[in-house]
N, C-alpha and C positions, 0 to 999 in steps of 0.2 A: 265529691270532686276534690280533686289533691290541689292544695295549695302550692302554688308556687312563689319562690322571694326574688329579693333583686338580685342579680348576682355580685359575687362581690369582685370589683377588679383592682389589680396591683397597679400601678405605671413604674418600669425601672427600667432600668440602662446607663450607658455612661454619666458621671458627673453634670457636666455641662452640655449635655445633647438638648435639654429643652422637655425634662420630664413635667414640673411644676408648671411649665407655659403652657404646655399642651393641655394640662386640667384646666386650667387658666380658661383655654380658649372652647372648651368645652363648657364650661359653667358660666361663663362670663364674665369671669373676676380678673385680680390684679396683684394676688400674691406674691407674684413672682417677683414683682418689681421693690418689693416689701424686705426681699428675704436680705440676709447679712450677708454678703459676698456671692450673690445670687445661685445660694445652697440651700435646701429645705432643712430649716433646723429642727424639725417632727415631724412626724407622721400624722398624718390628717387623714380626716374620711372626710367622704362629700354624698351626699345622698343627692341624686339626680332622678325625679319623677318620670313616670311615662310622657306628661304633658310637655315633660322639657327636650324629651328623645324627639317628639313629635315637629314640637317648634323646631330644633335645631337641625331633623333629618329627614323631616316628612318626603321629599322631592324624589329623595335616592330610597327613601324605602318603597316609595309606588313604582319610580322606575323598575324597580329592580323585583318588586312582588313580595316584598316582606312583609307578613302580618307581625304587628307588635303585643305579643301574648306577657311579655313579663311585665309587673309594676313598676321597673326600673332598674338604675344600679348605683350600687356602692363603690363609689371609687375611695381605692388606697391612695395617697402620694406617699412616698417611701423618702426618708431621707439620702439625697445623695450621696452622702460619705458613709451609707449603711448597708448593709445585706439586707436586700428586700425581704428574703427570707424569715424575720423574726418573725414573721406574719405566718407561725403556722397554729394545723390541728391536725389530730390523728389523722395517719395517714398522709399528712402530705401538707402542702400549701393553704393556709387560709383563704387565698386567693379563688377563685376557682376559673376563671381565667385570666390573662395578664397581657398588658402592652409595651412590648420589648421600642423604647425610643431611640431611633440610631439619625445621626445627622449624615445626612444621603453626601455631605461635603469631607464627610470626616470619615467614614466607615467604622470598623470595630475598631474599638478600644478596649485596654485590660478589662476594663469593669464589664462590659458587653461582652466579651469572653466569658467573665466570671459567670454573668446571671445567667448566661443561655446554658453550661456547665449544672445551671443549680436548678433550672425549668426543667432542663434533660431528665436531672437525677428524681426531682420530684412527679415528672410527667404531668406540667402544668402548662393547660393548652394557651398557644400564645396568637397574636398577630402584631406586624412590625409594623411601625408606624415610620416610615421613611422622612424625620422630620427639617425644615429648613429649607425647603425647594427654592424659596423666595432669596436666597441667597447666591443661587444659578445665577451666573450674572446674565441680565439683557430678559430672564424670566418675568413672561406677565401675567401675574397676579389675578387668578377668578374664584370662583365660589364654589365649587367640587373639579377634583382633578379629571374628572373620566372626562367630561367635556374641553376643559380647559387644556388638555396636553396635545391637543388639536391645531390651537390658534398660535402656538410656537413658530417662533420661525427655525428653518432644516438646521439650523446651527446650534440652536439651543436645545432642540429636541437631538439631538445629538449627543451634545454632552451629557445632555440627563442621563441619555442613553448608556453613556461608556461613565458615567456614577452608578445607576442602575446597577447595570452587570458587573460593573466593578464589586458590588458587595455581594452580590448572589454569587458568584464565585468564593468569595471570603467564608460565607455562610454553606456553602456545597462542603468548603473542607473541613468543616464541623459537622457532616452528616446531617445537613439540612435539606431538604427543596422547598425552598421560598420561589413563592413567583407571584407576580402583580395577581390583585384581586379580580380583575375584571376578567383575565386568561385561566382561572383554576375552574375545573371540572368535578374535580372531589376535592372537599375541604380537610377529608379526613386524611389526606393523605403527603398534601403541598400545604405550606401558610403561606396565609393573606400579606402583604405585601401593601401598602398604600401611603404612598404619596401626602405630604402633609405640609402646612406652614401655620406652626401655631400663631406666627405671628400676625398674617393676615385673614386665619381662620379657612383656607382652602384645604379641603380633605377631612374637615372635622366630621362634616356629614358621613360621609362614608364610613369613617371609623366606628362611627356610631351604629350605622345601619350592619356593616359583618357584625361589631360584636352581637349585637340583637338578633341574627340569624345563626351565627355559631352558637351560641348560647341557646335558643332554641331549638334549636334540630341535634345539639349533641348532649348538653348539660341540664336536661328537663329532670332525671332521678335525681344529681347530685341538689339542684335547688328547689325539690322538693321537698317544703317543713316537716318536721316530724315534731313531736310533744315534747319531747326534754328538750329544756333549755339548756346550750352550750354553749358558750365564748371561748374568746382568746383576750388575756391583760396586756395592750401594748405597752403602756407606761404610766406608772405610779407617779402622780403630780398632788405638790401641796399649795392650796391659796388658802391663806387667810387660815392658817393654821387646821386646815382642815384636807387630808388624804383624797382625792380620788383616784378610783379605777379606769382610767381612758380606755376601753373597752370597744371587742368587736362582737356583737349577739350573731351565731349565725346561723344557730336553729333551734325553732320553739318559741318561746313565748315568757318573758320573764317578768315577775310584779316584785312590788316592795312586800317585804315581807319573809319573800323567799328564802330559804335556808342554800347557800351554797359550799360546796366544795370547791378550794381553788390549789392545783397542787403547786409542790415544794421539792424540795430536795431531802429526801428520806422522810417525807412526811406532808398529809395534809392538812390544811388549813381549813376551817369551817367558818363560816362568816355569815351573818342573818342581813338584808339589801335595806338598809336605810333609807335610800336617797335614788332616783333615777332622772340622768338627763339626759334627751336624746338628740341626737343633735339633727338640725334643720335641714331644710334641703338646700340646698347651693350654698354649704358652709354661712348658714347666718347664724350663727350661734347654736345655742340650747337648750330646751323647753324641759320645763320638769313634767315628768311624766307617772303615772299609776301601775301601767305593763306597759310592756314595749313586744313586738315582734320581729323576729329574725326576717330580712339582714337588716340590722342595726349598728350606727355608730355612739358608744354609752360614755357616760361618764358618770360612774355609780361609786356610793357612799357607801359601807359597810358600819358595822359595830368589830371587826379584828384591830388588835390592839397590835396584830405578830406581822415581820414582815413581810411582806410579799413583793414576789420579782417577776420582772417584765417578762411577758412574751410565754408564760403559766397559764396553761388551760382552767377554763373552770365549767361545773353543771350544778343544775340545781340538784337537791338533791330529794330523791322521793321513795324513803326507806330502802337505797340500797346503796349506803355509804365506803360500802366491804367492795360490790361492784366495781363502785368509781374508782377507789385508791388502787384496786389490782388495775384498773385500763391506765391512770395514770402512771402508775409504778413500772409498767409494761412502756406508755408513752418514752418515757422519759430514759429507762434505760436502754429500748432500742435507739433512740437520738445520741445516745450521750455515750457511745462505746472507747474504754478504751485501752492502753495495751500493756506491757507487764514493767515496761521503760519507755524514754521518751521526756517529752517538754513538758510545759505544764504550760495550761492556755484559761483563757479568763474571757467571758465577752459582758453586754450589758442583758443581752435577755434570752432567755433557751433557743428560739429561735436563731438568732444573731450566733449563738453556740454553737447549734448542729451545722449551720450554715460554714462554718470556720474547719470544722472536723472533716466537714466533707472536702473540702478544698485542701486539708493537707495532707487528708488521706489519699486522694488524684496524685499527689505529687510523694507519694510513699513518705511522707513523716510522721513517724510515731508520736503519740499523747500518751502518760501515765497520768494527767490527770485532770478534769476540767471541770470548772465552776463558774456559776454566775458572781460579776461586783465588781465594787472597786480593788484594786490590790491592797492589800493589810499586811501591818506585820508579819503575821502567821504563814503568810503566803511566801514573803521574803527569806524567811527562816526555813521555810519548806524547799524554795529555790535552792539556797545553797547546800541542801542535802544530794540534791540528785548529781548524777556521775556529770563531768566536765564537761563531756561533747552534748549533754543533753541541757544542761544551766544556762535553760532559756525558760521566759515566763512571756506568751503573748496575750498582750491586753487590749483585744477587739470593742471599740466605744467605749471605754474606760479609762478610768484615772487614777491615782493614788490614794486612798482617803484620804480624810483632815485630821489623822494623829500623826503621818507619815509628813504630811503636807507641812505641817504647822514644822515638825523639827527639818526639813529641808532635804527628807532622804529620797532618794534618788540610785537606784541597782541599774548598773552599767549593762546586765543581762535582760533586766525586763523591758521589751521592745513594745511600745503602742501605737497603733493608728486608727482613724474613720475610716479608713479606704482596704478594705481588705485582701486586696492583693497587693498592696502597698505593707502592710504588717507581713503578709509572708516573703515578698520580695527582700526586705530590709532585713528579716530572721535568718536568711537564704545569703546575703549579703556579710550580716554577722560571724553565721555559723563559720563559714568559707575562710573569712579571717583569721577564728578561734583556732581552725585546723589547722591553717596555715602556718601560723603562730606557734603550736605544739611543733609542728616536723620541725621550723625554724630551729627551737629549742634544741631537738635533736641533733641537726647540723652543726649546733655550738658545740657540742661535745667534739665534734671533728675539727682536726688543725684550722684554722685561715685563710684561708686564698689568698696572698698577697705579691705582688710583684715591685720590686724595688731596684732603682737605678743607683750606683757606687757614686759619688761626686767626690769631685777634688780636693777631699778633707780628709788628710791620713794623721789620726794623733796616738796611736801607734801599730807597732809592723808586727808584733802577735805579744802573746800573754799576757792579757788574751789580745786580739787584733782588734783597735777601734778606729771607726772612722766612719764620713756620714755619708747620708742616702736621703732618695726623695722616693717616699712611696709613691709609685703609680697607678698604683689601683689595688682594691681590697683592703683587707685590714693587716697592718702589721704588730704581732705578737709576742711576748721574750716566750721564748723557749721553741720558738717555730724550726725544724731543718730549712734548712734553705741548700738552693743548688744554682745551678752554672744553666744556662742555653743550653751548654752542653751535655747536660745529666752528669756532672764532677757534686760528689757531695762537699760541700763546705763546712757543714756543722752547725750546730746550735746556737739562738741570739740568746746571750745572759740577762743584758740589760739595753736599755731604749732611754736614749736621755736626751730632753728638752730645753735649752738653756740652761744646763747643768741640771736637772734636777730628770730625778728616777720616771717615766710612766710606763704605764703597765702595755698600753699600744698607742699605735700611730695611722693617724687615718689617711686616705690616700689628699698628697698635695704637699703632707708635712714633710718637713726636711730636718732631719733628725740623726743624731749618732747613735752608733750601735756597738757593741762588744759581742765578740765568738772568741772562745775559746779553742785552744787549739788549730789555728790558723793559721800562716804567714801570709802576712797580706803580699809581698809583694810578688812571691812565687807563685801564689794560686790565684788571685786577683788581681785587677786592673779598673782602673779609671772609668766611667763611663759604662761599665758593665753591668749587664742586667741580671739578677736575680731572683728567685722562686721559693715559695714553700716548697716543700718535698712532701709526696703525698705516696703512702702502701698502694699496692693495687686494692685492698679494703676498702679503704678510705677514698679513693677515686669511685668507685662502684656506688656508694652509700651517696658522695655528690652526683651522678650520673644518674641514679635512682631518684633524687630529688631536684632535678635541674631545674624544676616551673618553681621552687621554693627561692632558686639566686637571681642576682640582679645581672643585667646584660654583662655590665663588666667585667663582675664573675666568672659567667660562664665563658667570656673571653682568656681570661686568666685562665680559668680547666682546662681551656681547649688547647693554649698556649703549653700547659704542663703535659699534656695528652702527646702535644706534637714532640716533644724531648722525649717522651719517656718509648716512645714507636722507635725513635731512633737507634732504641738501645734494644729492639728487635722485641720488645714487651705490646702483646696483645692489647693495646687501650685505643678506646674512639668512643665517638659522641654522638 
């Protein structure tokens, strides 16, 4: 008879929707209340028994006719400010199914974007968990939704209503159909949809009871054991000066003693299993163990001395080491593709990696290169090799190391976040500027824009003509032409003097004297008259080509030069 494991499930979705609460109110605990700025700051399994699915759903599995064939499951919490995704293995998601938390008050957010984008790409079967009802105002509070949205009164059942459909629209234009659990006919083809409040635990049942029948009727081969033991490393932790492996077993069967493979980056790692602790069911701790079986949450002790990084698959190994490293080698370069130019990108674990690649690849941005860690020297040294527009390094759950740290350096181009559509938003944000920035440069090479008013200071009538002005808008520069309203060229400024003394320009407001050469102030000029750069039709064209680069006033001032230079029967407009 084929054995079957628990399955293993993710919870992810926005930040602050009430991922953690929801395990919470499934297990019966109080983490959430625990966490630092009510954020999950790791990633936890919870091993939840048949006996506890029973306790907590028995009511709605009889309604509803569900036999309970699995021994239970493995819940993921994923940390909020992380790509659920670090949680994979071949093929796809560690997960093998997952609960999209969305607050039915809030609808989609970036991050609910993001994860439904990365379930899509990895084809990882989901159900929504519609959480928060209890927050409806005037909503009264019962023990399973299917009965309970009954006893509402026509006004709150209403607005559930226009909540409701407010996000199954939101989710249609993402190529979804979601629809309430109670209305689906095929599960294979709509998702489950269910009403939730972790806070007063209404809906918990239910969640329980689909997953336990999705899981049964769709994912009986995938959670079928097989003999070789495989994992996933979520995160390398040290107490008391001793490494472990915070691990996920999720097929086979693994003892101390074991010889494993765990891969690397152009190489693997062999390591013989000192130590196993598996962890409890309703998160109480850790029990040291002899073997353990898949699905498991571990936390294992090795004899490797060499580093190893998060979110590295591992198997045991049983004379076919050649095998492994080619499926690993294979693993990790199809995850980790990348292109011949481009940024250079960084996260905390291959996982958390492929997760990043894939998101920036959606949005066409190049990678030439990506790696697991902290940012280093070498990496910093690496940035400023690459072409300008590409001198970015993103660093997904990461940080500087402590030789960087310690001298206080800090690369204006290396962007990092928790939140990863937050790191490409701000790269996206950056980049945008950097270009900016370059055309800007560009435009420097072109005269000025400046417009300037003659004021009542004549201190002399030519050779050359000086006398002073109030810039009113743009910059004013020596050697600008300048011209008349009327398109009359006046000629070139030699110098710009500030309480006697030389500068090189004058910003708009100052009032300042000027010299031209070749002038007569009183025959070609008058008091009160206004004044222009003089611009080629070139030179118009190149600002015209870059209008979204000036500022309003600028482009006031072009428009201003635009309208003199039509009058003189010259093709220009804006």
């Amino acid at each position: 008879m084929t054995q079957i494991r628990q399955p293993i499930v993710t919870i992810c979705g926005h930040v602050d929707h009430g991922k953690t609460s929801l395990l919470d109110a499934i297990r019966g605990t109080k983490i959430a209340e625990g966490e630092a700025g009510g954020i999950t700051q790791k990633i936890s399994f919870t091993l939840f028994p048949k006996e506890n699915i029973i306790e907590k759903s028995k009511k709605v599995l009889d309604k509803f006719k569900i036999p309970l064939e699995i021994p239970g499951f493995l819940f993921i919490d994923t940390p909020g400010h992380a790509a659920f995704t670090n949680l994979r293995k071949r093929g796809g998601s560690l997960a093998d199914i997952a609960i999209l938390v969305i607050d039915i008050n809030d609808g989609l957010k970036p991050q609910t974007i993001e994860t439904l984008q990365i379930l899509k790409s990895n084809k990882t079967p989901f159900i929504i968990a519609l959480n928060k009802i209890d927050n409806i105002s005037g909503w009264q509070s019962g023990i399973d939704f299917f009965s309970n949205i009954e006893k509402q009164a026509p006004r709150i059942r209403q607005e559930f209503d226009e909540k409701f459909y407010s996000i199954v629209a939101s989710l249609n234009a993402h190529g979804l159909r979601p629809e309430l659990y109670t209305k689906i006919n095929d599960f294979s083809k709509d998702i489950a949809m269910i009403p939730c409040s972790a806070k007063t635990g209404e809906g918990i049942a239910e969640i329980l009871a689909i997953l336990c029948a999705l899981c049964q009727k769709f994912l009986i081969n995938q959670i079928s054991v097989k003999k070789a033991a495989k994992g996933v490393v979520l995160e390398v932790k040290k107490e008391k000066c001793v490494n472990y492996l915070e691990s996920i077993l999720y097929d086979g069967e693994l003892k101390i003693n074991d010889e494993i493979a765990i891969a690397g980056f152009g190489k693997t790692i062999k390591a013989k299993i000192r130590c196993i602790q598996e962890a409890l069911p309703l998160s109480r701790g850790f029990k040291s163990m002899n073997n353990v079986h898949a699905a498991a949450g571990l936390r294992l002790q090795t004899n490797s001395k060499e580093e190893i990084l998060s979110g590295m698959p591992f198997q045991v190994i049983k004379n076919n080491l050649k095998e492994i490293e080619k499926e690993f080698s294979d693993e990790i370069s199809d995850e980790i593709q990348t292109d011949e130019s481009g940024i250079f990108v960084k996260a905390d674990s291959l996982g958390s990696l492929e997760a990043v690649l894939f998101l920036l690849k959606q949005k066409q941005i190049r990678v030439i290169k990506a790696e697991i860690g902290n940012i280093t020297k070498k990496d910093l040294a690496y940035l400023d090799s690459l072409n300008e527009t590409d001198r970015f390094l993103l660093g997904f759950n990461i940080d500087y190391d402590e030789e960087l740290k310690k001298e206080g350096i800090i690369h204006k181009n290396a962007i990092t976040s928790e939140i990863v559509y937050k790191l490409i938003e701000n790269f996206e944000e950056e980049r945008k500027k950097m270009i900016k920035e370059e055309e800007r440069k560009k435009l420097e090479e072109l005269p000025s824009l400046a417009k300037i008013t003659i004021l009542p200071y004549i201190f002399r009538n030519s050779s050359p003509a000086i006398f002073g002005i109030r810039v009113e808008g743009g910059i004013l520069k020596q050697e600008l032409e300048m011209i008349t309203k009327n398109g009359e060229k006046i000629g070139r400024i030699k110098t710009i003097q500030e309480e006697k003394n030389n500068i090189p320009k004058a910003d708009k407001g100052k009032e300042v004297a000027i010299s031209i050469p070749g002038v007569n102030f009183e025959r070609q000029l008058r008091k009160g008259e206004a004044l222009y750069s003089d611009l080629s039709d070139f030179q118009f064209r190149k600002f015209k080509e870059n209008k979204e680069l000036l500022t309003r006033e600028e482009i006031q001032i072009l428009q201003e030069i635009a309208g003199i230079k039509r009058r003189e029967n010259v093709t220009w407009g804006i």
